[in-house]
PDB file of N, H, CA, C and O in Angstrom:
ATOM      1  N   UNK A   1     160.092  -3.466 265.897  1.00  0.00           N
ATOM      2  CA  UNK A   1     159.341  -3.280 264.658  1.00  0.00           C
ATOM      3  C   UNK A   1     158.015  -4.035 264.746  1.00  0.00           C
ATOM      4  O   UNK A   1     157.806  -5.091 265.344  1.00  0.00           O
ATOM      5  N   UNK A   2     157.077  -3.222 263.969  1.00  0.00           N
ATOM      6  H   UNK A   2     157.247  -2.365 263.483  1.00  0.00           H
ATOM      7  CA  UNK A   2     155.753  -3.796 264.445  1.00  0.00           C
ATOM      8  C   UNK A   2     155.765  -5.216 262.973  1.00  0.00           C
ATOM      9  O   UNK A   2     156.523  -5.329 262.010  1.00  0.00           O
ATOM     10  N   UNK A   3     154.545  -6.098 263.430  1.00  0.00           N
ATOM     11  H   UNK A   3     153.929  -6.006 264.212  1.00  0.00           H
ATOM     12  CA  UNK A   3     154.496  -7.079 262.260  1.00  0.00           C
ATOM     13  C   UNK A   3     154.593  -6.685 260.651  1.00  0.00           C
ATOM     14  O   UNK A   3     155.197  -7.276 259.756  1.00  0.00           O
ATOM     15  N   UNK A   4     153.687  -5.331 260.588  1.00  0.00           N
ATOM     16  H   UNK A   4     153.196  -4.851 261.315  1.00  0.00           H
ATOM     17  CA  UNK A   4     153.685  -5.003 259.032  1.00  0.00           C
ATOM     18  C   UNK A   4     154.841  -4.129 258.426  1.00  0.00           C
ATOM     19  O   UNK A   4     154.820  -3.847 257.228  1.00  0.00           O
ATOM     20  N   UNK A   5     156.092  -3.598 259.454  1.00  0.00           N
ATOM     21  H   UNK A   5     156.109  -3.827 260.427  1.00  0.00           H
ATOM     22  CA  UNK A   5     157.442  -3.430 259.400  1.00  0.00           C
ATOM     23  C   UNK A   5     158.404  -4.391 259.056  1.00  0.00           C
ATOM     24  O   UNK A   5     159.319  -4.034 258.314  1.00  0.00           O
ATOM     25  N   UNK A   6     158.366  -5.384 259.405  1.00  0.00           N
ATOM     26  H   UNK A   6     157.622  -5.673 260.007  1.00  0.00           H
ATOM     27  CA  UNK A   6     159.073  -6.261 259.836  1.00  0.00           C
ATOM     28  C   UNK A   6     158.540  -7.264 257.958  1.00  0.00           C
ATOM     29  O   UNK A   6     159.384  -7.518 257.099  1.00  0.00           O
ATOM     30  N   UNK A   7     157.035  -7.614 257.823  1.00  0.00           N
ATOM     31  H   UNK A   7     156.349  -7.408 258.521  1.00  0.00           H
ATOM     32  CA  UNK A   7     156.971  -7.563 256.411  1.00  0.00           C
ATOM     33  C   UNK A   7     157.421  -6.982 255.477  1.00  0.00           C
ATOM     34  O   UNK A   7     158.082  -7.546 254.604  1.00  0.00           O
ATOM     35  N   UNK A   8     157.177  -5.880 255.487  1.00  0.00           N
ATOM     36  H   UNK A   8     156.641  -5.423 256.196  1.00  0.00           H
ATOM     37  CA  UNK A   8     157.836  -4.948 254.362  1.00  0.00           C
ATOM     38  C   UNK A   8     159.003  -5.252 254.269  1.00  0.00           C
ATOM     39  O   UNK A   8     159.371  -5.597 253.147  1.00  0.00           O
ATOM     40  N   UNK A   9     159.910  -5.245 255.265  1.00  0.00           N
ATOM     41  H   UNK A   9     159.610  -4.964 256.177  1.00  0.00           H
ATOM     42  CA  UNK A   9     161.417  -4.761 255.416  1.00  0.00           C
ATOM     43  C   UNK A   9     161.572  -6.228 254.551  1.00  0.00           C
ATOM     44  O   UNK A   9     162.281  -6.053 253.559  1.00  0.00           O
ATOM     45  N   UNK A  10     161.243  -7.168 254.643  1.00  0.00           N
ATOM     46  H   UNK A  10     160.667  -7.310 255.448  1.00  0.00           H
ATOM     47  CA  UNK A  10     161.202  -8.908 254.257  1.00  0.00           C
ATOM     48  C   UNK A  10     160.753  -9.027 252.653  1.00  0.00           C
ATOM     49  O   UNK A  10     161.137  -9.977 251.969  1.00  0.00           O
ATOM     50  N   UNK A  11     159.987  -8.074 252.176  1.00  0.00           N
ATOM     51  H   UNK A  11     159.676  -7.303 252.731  1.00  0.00           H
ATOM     52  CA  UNK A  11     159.175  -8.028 251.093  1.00  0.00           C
ATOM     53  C   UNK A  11     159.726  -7.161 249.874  1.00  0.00           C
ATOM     54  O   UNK A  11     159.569  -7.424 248.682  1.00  0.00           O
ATOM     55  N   UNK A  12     160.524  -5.879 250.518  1.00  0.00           N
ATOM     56  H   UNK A  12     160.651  -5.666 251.486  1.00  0.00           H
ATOM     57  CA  UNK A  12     160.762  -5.039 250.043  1.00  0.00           C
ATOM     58  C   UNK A  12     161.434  -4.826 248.868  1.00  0.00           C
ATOM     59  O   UNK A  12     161.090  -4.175 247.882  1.00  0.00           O
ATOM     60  N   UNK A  13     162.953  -5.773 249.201  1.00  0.00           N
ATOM     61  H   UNK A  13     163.233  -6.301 250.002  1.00  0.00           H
ATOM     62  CA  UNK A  13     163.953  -5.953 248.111  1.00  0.00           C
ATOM     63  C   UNK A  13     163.321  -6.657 246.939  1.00  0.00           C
ATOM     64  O   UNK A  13     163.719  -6.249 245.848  1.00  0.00           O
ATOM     65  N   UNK A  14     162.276  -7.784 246.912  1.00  0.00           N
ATOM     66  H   UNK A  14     161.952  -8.116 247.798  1.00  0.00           H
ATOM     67  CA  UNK A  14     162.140  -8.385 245.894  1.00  0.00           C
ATOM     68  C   UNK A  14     161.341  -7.485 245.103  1.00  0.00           C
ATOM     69  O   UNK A  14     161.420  -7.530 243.875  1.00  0.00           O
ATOM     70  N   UNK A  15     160.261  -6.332 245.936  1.00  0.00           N
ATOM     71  H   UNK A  15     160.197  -6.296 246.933  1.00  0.00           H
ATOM     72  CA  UNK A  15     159.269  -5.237 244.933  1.00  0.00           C
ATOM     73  C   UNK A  15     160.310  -4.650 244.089  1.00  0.00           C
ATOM     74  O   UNK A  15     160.560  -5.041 242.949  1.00  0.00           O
ATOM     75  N   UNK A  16     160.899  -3.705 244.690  1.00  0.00           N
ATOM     76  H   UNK A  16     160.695  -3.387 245.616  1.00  0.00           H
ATOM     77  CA  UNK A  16     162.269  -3.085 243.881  1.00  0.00           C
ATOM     78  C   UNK A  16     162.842  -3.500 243.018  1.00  0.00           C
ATOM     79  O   UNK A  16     162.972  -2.733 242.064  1.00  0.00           O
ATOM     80  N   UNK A  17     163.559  -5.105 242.888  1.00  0.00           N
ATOM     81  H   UNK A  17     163.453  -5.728 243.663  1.00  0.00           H
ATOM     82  CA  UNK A  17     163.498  -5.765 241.814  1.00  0.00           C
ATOM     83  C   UNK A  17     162.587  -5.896 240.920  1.00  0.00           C
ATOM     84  O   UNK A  17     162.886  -5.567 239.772  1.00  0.00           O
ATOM     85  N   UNK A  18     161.695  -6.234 241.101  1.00  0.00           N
ATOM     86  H   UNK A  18     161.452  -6.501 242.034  1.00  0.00           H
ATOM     87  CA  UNK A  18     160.415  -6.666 239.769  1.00  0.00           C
ATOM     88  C   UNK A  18     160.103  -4.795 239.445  1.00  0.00           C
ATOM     89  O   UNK A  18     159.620  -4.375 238.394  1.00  0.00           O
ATOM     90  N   UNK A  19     160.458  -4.050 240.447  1.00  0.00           N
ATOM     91  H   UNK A  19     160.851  -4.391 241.301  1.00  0.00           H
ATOM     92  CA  UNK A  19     160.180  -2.101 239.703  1.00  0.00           C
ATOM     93  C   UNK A  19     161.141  -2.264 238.855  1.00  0.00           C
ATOM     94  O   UNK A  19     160.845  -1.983 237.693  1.00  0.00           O
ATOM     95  N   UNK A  20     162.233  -2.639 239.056  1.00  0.00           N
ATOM     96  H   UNK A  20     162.474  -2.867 239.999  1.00  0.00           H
ATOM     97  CA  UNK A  20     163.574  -2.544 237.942  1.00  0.00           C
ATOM     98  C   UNK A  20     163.583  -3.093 236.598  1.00  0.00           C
ATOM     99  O   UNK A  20     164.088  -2.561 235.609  1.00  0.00           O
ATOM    100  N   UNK A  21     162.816  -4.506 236.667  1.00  0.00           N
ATOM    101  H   UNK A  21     162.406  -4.938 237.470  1.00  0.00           H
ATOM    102  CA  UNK A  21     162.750  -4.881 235.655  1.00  0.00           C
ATOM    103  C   UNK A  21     161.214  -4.659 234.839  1.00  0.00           C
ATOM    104  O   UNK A  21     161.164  -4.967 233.648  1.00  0.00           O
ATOM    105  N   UNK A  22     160.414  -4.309 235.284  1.00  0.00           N
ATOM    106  H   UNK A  22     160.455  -4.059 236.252  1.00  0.00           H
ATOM    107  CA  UNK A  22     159.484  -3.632 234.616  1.00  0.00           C
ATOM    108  C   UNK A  22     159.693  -2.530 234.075  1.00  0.00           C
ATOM    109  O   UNK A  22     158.979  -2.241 233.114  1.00  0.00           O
ATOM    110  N   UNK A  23     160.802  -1.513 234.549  1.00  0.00           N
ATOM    111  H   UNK A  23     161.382  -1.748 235.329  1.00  0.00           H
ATOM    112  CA  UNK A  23     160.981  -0.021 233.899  1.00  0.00           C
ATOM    113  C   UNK A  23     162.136  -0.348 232.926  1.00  0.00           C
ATOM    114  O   UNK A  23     162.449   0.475 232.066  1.00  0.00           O
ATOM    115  N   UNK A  24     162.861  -1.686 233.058  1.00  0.00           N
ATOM    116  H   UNK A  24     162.607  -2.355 233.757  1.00  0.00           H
ATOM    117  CA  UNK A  24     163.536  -1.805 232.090  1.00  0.00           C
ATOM    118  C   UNK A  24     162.960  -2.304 230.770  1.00  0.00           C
ATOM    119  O   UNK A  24     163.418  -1.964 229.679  1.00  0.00           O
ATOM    120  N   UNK A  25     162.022  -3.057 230.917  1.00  0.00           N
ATOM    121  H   UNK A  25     161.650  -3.334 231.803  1.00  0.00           H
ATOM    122  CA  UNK A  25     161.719  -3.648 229.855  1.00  0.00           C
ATOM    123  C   UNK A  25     160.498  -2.681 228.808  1.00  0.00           C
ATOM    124  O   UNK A  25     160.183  -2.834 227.628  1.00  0.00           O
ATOM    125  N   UNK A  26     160.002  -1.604 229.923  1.00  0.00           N
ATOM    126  H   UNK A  26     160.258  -1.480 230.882  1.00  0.00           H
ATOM    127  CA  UNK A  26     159.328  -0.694 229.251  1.00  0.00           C
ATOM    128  C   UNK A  26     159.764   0.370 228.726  1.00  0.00           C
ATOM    129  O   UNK A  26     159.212   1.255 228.073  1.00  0.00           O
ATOM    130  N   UNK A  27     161.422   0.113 229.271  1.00  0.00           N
ATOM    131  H   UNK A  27     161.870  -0.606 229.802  1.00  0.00           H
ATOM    132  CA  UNK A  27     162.379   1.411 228.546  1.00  0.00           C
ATOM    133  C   UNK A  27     162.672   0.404 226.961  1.00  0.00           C
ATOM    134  O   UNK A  27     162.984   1.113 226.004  1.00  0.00           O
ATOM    135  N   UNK A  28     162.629  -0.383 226.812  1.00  0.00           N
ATOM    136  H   UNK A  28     162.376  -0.959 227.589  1.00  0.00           H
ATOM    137  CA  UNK A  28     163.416  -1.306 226.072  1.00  0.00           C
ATOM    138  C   UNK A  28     162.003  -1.053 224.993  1.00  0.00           C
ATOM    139  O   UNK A  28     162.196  -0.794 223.805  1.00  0.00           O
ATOM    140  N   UNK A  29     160.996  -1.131 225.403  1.00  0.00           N
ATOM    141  H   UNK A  29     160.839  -1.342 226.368  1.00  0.00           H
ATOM    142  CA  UNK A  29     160.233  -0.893 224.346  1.00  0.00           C
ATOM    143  C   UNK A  29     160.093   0.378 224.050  1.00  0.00           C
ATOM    144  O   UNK A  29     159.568   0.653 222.972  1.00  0.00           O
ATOM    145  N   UNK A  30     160.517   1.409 224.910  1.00  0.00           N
ATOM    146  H   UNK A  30     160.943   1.186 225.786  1.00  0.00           H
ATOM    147  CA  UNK A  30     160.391   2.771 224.698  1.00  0.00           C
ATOM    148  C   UNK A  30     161.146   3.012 223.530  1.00  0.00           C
ATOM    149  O   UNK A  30     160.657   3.642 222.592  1.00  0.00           O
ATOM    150  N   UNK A  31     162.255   2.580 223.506  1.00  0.00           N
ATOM    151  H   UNK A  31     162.652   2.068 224.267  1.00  0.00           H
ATOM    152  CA  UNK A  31     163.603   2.847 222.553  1.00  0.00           C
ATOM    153  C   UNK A  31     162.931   2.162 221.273  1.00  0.00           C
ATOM    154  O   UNK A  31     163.693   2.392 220.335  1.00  0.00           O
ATOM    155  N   UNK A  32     162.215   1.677 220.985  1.00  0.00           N
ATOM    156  H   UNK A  32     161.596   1.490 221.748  1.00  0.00           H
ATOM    157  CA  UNK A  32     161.818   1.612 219.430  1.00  0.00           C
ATOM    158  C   UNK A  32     161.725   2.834 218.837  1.00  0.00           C
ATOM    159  O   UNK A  32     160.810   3.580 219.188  1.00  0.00           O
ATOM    160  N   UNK A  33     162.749   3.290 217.735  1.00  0.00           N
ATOM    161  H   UNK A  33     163.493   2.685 217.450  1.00  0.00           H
ATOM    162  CA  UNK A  33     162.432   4.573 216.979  1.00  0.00           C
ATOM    163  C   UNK A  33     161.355   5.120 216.368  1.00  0.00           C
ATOM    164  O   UNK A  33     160.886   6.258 216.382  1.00  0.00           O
ATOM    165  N   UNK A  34     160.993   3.943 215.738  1.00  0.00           N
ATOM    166  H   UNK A  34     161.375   3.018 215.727  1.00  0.00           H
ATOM    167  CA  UNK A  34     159.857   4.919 215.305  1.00  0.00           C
ATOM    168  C   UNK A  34     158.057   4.540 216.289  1.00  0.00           C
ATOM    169  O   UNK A  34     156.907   4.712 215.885  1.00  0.00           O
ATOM    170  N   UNK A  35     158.452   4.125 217.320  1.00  0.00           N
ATOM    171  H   UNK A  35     159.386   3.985 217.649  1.00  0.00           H
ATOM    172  CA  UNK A  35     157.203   3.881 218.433  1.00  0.00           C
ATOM    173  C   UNK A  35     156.217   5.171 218.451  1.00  0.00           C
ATOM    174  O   UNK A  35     154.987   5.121 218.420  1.00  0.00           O
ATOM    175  N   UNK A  36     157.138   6.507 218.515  1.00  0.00           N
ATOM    176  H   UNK A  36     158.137   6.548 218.540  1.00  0.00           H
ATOM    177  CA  UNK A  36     156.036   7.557 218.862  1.00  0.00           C
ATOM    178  C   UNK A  36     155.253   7.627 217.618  1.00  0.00           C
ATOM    179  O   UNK A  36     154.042   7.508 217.804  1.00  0.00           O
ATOM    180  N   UNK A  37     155.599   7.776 216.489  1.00  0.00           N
ATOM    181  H   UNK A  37     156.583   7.872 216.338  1.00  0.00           H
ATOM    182  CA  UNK A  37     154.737   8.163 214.753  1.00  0.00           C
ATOM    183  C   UNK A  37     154.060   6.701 214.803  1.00  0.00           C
ATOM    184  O   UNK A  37     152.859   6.755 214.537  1.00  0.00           O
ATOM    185  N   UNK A  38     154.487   5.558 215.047  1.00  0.00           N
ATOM    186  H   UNK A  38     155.463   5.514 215.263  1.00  0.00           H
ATOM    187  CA  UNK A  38     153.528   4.377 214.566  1.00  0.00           C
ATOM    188  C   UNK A  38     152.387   4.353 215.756  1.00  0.00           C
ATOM    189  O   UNK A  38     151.244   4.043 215.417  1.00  0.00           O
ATOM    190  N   UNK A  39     152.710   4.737 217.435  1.00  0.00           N
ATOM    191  H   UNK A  39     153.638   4.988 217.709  1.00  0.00           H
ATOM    192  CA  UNK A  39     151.473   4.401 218.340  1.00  0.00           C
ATOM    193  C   UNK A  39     151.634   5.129 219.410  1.00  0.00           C
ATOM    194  O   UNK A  39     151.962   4.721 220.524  1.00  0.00           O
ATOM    195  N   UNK A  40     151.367   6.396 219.036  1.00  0.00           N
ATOM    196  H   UNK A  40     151.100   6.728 218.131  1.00  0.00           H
ATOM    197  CA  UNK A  40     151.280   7.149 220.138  1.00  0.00           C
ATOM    198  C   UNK A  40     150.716   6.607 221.463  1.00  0.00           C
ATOM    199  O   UNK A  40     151.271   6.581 222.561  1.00  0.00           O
ATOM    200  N   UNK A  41     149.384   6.143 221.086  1.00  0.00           N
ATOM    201  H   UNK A  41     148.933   6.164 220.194  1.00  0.00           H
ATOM    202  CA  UNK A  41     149.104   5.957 222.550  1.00  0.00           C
ATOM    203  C   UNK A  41     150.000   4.836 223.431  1.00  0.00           C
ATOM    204  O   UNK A  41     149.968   5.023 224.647  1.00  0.00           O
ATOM    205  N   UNK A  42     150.589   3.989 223.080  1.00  0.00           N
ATOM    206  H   UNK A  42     150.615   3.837 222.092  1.00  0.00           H
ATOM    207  CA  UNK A  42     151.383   3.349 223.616  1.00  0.00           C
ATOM    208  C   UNK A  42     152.738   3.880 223.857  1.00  0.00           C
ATOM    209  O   UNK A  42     153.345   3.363 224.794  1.00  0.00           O
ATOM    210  N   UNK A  43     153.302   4.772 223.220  1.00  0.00           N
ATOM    211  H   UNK A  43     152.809   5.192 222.458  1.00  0.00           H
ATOM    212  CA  UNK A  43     154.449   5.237 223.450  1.00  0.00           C
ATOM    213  C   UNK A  43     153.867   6.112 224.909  1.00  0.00           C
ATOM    214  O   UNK A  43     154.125   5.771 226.064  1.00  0.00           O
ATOM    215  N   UNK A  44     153.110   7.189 224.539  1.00  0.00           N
ATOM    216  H   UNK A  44     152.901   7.466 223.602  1.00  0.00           H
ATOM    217  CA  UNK A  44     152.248   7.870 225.872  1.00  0.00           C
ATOM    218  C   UNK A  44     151.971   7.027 227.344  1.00  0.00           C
ATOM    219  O   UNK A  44     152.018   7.610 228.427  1.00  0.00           O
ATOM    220  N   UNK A  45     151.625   5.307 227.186  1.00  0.00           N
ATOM    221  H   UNK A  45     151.587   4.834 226.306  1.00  0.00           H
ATOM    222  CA  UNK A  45     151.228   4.767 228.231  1.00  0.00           C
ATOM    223  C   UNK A  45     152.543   4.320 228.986  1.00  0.00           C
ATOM    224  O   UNK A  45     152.621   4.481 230.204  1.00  0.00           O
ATOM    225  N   UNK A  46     153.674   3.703 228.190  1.00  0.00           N
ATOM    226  H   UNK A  46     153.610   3.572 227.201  1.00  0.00           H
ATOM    227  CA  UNK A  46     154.627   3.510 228.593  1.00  0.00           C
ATOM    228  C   UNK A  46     155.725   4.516 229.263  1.00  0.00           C
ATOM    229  O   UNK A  46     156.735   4.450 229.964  1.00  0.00           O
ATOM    230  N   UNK A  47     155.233   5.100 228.875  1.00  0.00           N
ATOM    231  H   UNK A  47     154.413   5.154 228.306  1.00  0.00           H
ATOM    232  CA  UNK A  47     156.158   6.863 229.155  1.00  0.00           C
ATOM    233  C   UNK A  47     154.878   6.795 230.960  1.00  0.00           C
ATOM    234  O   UNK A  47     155.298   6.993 232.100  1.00  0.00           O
ATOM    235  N   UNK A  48     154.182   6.641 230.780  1.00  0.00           N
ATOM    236  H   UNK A  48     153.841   6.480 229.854  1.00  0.00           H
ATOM    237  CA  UNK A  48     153.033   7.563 232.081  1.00  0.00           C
ATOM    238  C   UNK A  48     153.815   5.695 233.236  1.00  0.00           C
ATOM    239  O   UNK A  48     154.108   5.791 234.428  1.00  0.00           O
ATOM    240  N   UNK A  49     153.951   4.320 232.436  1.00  0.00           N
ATOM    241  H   UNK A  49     153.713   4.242 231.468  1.00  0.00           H
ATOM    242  CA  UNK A  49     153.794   3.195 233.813  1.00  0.00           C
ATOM    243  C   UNK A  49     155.406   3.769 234.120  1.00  0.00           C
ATOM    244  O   UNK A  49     155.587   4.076 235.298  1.00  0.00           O
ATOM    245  N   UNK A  50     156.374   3.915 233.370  1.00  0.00           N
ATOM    246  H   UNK A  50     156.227   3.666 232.412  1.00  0.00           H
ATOM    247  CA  UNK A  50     158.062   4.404 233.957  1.00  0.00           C
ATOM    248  C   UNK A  50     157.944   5.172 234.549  1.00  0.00           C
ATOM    249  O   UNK A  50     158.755   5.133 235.474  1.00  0.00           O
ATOM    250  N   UNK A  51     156.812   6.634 234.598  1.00  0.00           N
ATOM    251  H   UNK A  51     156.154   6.666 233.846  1.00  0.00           H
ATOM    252  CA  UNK A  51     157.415   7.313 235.584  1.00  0.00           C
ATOM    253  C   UNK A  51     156.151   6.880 237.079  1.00  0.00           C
ATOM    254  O   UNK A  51     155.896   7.537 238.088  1.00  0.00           O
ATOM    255  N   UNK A  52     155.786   5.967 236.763  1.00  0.00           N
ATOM    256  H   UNK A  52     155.993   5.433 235.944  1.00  0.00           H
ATOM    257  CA  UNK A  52     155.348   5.944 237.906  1.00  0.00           C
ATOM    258  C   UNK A  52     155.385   4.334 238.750  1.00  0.00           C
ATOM    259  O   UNK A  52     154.663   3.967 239.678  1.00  0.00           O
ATOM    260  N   UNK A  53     156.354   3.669 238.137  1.00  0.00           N
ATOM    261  H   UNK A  53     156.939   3.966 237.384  1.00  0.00           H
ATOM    262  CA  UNK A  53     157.135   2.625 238.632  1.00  0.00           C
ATOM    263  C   UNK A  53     158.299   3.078 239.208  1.00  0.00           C
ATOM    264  O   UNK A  53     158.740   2.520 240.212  1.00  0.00           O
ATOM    265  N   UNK A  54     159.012   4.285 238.561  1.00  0.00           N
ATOM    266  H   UNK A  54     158.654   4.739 237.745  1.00  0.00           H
ATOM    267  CA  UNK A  54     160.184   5.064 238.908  1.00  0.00           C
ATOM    268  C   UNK A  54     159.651   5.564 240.446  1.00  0.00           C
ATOM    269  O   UNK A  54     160.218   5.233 241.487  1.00  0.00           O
ATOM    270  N   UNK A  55     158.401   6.459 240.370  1.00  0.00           N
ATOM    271  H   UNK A  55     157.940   6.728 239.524  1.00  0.00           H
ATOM    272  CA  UNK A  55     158.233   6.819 241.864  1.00  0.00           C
ATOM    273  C   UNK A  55     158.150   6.341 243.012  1.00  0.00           C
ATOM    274  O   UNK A  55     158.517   6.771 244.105  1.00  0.00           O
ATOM    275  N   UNK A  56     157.212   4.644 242.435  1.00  0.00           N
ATOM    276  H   UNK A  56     156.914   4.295 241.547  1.00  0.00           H
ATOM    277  CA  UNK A  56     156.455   3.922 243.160  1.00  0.00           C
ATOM    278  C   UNK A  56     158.372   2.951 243.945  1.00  0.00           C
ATOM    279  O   UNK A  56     158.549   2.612 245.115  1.00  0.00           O
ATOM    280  N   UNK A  57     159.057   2.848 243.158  1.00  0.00           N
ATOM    281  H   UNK A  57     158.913   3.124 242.208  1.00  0.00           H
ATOM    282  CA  UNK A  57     160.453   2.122 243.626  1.00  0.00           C
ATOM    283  C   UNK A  57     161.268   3.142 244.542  1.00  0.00           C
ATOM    284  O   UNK A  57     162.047   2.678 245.375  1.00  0.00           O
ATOM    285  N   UNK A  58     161.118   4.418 244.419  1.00  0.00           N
ATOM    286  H   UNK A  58     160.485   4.794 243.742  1.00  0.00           H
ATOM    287  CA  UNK A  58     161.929   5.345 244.882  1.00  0.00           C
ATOM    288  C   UNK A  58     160.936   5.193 246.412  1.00  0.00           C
ATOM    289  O   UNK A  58     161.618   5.195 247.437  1.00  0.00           O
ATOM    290  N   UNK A  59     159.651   5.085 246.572  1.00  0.00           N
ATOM    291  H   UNK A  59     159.097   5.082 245.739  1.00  0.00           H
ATOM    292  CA  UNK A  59     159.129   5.270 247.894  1.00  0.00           C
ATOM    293  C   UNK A  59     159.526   3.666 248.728  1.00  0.00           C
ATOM    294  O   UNK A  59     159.853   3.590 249.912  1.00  0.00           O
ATOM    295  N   UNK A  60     159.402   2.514 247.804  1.00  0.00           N
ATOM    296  H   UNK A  60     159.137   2.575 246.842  1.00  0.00           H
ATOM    297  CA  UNK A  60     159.995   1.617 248.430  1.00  0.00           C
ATOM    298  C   UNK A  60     161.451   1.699 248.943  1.00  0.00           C
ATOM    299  O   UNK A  60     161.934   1.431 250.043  1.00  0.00           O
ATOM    300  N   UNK A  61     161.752   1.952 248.307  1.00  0.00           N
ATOM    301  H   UNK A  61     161.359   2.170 247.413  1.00  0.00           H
ATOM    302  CA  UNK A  61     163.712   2.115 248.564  1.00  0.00           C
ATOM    303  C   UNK A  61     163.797   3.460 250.025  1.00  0.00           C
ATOM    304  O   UNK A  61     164.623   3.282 250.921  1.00  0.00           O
ATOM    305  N   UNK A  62     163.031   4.477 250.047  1.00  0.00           N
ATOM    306  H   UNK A  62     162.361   4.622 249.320  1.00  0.00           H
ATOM    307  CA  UNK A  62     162.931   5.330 251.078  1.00  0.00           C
ATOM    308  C   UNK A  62     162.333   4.287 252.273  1.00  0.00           C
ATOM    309  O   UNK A  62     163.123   4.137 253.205  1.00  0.00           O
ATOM    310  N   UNK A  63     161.204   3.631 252.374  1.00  0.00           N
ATOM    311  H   UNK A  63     160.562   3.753 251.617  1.00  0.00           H
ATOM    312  CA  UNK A  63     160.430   2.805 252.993  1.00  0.00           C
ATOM    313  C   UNK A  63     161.635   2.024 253.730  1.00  0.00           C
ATOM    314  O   UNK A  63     162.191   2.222 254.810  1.00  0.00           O
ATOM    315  N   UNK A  64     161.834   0.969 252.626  1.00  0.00           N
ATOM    316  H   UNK A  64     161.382   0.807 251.749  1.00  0.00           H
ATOM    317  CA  UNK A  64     162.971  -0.526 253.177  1.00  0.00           C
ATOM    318  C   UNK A  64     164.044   0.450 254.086  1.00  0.00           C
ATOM    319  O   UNK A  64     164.312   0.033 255.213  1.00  0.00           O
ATOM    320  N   UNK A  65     164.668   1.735 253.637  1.00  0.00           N
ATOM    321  H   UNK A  65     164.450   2.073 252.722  1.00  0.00           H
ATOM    322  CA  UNK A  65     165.718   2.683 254.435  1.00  0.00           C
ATOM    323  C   UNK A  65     165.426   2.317 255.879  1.00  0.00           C
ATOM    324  O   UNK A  65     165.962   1.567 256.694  1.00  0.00           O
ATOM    325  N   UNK A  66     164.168   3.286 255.892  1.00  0.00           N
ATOM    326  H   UNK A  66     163.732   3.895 255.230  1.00  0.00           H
ATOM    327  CA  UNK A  66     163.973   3.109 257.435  1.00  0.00           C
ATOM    328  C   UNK A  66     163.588   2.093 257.950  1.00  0.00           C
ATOM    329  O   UNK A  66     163.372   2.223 259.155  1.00  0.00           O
ATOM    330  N   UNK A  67     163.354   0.839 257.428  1.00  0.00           N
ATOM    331  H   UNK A  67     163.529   0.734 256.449  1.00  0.00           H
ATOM    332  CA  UNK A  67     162.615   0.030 258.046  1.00  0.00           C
ATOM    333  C   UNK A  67     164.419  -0.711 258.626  1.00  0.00           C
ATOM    334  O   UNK A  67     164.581  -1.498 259.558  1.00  0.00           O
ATOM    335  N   UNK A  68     165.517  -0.130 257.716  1.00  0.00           N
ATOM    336  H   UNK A  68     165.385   0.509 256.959  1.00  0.00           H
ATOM    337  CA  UNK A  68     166.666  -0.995 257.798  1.00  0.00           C
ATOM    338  C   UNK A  68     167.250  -0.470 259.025  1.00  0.00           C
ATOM    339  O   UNK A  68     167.961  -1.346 259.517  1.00  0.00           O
ATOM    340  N   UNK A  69     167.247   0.766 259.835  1.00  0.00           N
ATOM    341  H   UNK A  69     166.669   1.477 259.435  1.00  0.00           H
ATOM    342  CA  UNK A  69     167.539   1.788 260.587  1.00  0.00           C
ATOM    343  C   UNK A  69     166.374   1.190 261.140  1.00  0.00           C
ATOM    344  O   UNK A  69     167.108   0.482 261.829  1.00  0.00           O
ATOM    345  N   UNK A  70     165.374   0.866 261.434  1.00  0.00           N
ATOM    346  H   UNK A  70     164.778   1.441 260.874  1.00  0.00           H
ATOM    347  CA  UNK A  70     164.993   0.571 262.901  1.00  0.00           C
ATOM    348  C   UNK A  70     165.419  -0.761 263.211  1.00  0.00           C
ATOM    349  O   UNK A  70     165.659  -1.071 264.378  1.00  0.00           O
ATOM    350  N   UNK A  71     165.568  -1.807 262.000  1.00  0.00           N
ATOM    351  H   UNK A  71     165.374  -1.555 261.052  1.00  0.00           H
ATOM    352  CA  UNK A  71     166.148  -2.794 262.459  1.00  0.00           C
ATOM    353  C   UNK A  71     167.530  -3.158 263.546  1.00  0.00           C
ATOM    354  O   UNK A  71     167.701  -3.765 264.603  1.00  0.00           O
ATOM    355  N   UNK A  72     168.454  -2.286 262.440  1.00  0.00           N
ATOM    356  H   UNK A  72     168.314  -1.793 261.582  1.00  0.00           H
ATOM    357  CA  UNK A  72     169.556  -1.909 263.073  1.00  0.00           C
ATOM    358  C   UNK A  72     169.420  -1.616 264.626  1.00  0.00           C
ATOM    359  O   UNK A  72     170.145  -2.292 265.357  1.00  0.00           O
ATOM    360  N   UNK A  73     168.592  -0.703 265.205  1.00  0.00           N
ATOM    361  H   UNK A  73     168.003  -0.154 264.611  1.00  0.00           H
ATOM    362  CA  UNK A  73     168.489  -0.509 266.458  1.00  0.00           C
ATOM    363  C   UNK A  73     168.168   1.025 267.120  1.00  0.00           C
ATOM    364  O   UNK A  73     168.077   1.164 268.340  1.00  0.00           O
TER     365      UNK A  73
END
C-alpha cells in the first residue's frame, strides 16, 4: 500500500464516525414537526447536508473496503 493508502485506511474509521454523528444529529433536528412550515430553508439545508454526508460516508466505507483487502494481502 502506497503512503496515502495506508493513511486513509488509518483515518478512515474515525471520518465515518463523525459522518454518523453528523447525519444523526441533523436527522434529530430534521424530526422537529413543525421545522418545514416554521423554516423552510433550514429544513431544505438539512435535508441537502444528510444526503450528502450519507454519500460522502458510503464512498468512505467503499474506500476503507478496499484499502482493507489490500491490506489483507
Amino acid at each position: 500500500m502506497t503512503y496515502k493508502d495506508q493513511r486513509d485506511y488509518e483515518l478512515l474509521p474515525k471520518r465515518i464516525e463523525a459522518l454518523d454523528a453528523q447525519i444523526a444529529a441533523d436527522a434529530t433536528r430534521l424530526a422537529a414537526p413543525d421545522l418545514y412550515m416554521r423554516d423552510h430553508a433550514t429544513f431544505t439545508r438539512l435535508t441537502a447536508a444528510i444526503e450528502a454526508a450519507r454519500a460522502e460516508k458510503e464512498a468512505a466505507e467503499l474506500r476503507w473496503l478496499t484499502l482493507a483487502e489490500l491490506a489483507e494481502g
